[in-house]
N, C-alpha and C positions, 0 to 999 in steps of 0.2 A: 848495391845495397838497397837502392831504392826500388826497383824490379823486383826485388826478393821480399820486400812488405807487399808490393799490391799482391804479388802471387799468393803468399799466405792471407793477404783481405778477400781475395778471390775465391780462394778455398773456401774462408770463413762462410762467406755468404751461400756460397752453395751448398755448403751444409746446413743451412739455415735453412735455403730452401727446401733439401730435399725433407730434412724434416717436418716441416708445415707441410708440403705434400704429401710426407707418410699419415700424417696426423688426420687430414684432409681426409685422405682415403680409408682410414681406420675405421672415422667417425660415420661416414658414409656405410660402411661395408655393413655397421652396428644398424645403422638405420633403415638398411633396405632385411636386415635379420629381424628387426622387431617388427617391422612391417607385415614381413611374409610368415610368421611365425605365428602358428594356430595356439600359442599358450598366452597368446595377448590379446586373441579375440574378446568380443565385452562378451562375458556369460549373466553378468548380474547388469541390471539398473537398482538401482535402491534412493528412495524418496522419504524424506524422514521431514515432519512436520507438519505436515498436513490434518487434518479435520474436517474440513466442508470441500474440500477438491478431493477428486478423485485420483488415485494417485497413477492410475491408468492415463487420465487425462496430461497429467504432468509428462509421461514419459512420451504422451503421443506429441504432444507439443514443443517436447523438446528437437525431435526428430533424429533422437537415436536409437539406435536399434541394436535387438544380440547379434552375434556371429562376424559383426564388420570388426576391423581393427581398431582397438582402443587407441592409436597416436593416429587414425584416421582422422576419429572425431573433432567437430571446430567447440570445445568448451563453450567460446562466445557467442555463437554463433544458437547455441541450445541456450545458454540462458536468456538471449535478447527475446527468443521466440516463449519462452515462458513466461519471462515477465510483463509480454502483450496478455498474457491471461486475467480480467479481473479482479478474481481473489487476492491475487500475488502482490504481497510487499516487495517481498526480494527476494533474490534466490541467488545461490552459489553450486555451482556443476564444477565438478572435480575429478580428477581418474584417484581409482584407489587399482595399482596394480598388482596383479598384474592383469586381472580381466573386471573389474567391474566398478562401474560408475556410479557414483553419490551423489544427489541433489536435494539440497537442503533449502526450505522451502522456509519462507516468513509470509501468513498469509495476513492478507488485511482487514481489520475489523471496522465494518458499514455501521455507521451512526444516526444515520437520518435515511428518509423517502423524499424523496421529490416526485410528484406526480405527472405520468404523462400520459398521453395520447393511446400510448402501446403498455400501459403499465405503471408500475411504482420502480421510481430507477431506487435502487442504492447506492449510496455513495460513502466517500471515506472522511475523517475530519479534516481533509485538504478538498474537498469536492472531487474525488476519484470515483467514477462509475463504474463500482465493483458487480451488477447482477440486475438483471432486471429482471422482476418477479409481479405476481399478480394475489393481491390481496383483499380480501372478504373482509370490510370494516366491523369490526368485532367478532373476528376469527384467527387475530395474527398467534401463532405459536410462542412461544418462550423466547424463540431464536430472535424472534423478529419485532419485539415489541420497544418498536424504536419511533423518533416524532417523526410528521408527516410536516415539511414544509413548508406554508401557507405563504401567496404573498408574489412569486416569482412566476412573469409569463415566458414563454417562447426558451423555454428548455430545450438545448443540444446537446446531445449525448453519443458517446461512442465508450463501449467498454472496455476498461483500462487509460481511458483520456478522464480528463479532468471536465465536469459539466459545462456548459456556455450560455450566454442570456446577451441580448443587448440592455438589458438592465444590470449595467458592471458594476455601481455600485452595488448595489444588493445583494449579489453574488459575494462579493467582497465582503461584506457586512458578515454577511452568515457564512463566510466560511472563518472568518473572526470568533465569531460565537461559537461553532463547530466546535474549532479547539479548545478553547475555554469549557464547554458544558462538559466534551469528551474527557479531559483533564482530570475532571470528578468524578467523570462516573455519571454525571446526571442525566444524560443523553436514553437513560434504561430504565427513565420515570417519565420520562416527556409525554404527553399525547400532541402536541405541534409545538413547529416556532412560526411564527407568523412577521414575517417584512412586509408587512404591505406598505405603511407606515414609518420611513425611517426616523422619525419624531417618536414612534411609540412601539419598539419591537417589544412583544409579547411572546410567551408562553404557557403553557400547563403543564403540570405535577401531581402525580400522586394519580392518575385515571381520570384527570382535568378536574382535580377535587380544589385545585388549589391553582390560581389564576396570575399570573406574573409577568408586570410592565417593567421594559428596564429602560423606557427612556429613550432619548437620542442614542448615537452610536458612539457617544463620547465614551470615553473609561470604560468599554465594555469588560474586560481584565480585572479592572476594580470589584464593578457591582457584580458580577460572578463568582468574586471571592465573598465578597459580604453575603451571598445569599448562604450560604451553610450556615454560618451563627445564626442568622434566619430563622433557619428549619430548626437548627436546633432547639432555639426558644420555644417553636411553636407547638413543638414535640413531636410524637408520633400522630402517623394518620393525617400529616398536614391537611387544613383545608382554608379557604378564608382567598385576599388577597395582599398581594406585594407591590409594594411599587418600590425598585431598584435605584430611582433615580434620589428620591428623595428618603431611603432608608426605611418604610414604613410599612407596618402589617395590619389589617384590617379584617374581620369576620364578614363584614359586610358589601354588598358590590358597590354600593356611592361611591367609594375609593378611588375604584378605578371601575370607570364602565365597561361593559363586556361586550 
């Protein structure tokens, strides 16, 4: 009796196996089919989101191409090397089969200039070095009419890395304020921000019509909210100055000296 279970567990099992090897070799058979099979080569890349990249760029950078096999391609492998690109927030590479691939692009919006050596870097409201460009002071386009930095020496930069200074506070500081000014919007009225000073970081508004102390680096979050009731009071056209720290607007520069 006892001989007569194992032999039926003996069976059981090898049925067990040979199924998982049919299954095995199935799944295989399917995979060397989609491989070798010219209805799954990529015929399309498609990039949707884009504006200021080229979307030529994107596809060169990903390093895919038509004609290979779409279960060739490494997905991660094309977004890691995309998102080394400046512009790029984020991006998602996807197969849409059966032959062609979609990458959907979140580009990043540059808020500030930091000045250097080779140029005006751009950067993101985290200090991302999205482009480096070269500007004619009273010639910037519509695109680009963003502050210019004041304040920070010994700027390192790599595109798509985050900027560096041996001055870490100040880096810190203004990428504090980055957020904060980007939040609003008001980053697209600036003419600079100026750290030189971390007792007395400053700015301009309005085509530097309108002059803005905000003090230490304490409550930055704060006195950035209070400046819109600000503006609002002062009306259109602001001009005059602010000091941030102490709540106060004035027409005249004794206020705050310039």
């Amino acid at each position: 009796m006892a001989q007569k279970k194992k032999t039926i567990k003996l069976k059981r099992r090898q049925k067990k196996q040979i199924t998982a090897l049919t299954l095995v070799i199935i799944v295989a058979a399917l995979i060397v089919i989609m491989l070798l099979t010219p209805g799954f080569d990529i015929k399309e890349i498609n990039v949707y989101g884009t504006s200021v990249i080229d979307e030529n760029d994107i596809i060169k950078s990903s390093g895919i191409v038509k004609g290979v096999n779409i279960f060739s391609v490494s997905l991660k492998n094309a977004k890691d090397n995309i998102e080394e690109m400046g512009y790029v927030e984020s991006v998602k590479v996807k197969r849409n089969l059966p032959s062609s691939i979609d990458i959907e692009v979140v580009e990043a919006a540059g808020v500030a200039y930091i000045v250097t050596k080779n140029g005006h870097v751009m950067i993101t409201a985290d200090g991302r070095c999205i482009d480096l460009v070269n500007l004619t002071e009273g010639k910037k386009d519509e695109q680009k009419q963003l502050p210019v930095i004041r304040g920070i020496k010994s700027i390192k930069y790599k595109i798509g890395d985050k900027i560096k200074s041996e001055e870490t506070d100040k880096i810190n500081v203004l990428f504090e304020c980055l957020k904060e000014f980007s939040k609003y919007g008001y980053v697209f009225e600036m003419e600079y921000i100026d750290v030189s000073d971390m007792e007395d970081i400053r700015f301009s508004y309005n085509q530097g019509k309108l002059k803005v102390s905000m003090g230490s680096r304490e409550k930055i979050p704060y006195k950035v909210e209070c400046f819109g009731p600000i503006l609002e009071a002062i009306g259109e056209n602001p001009e005059g100055f602010i000091d941030l720290e102490r709540l106060t607007y004035r027409k005249r520069e004794k206020e705050i000296q310039e």
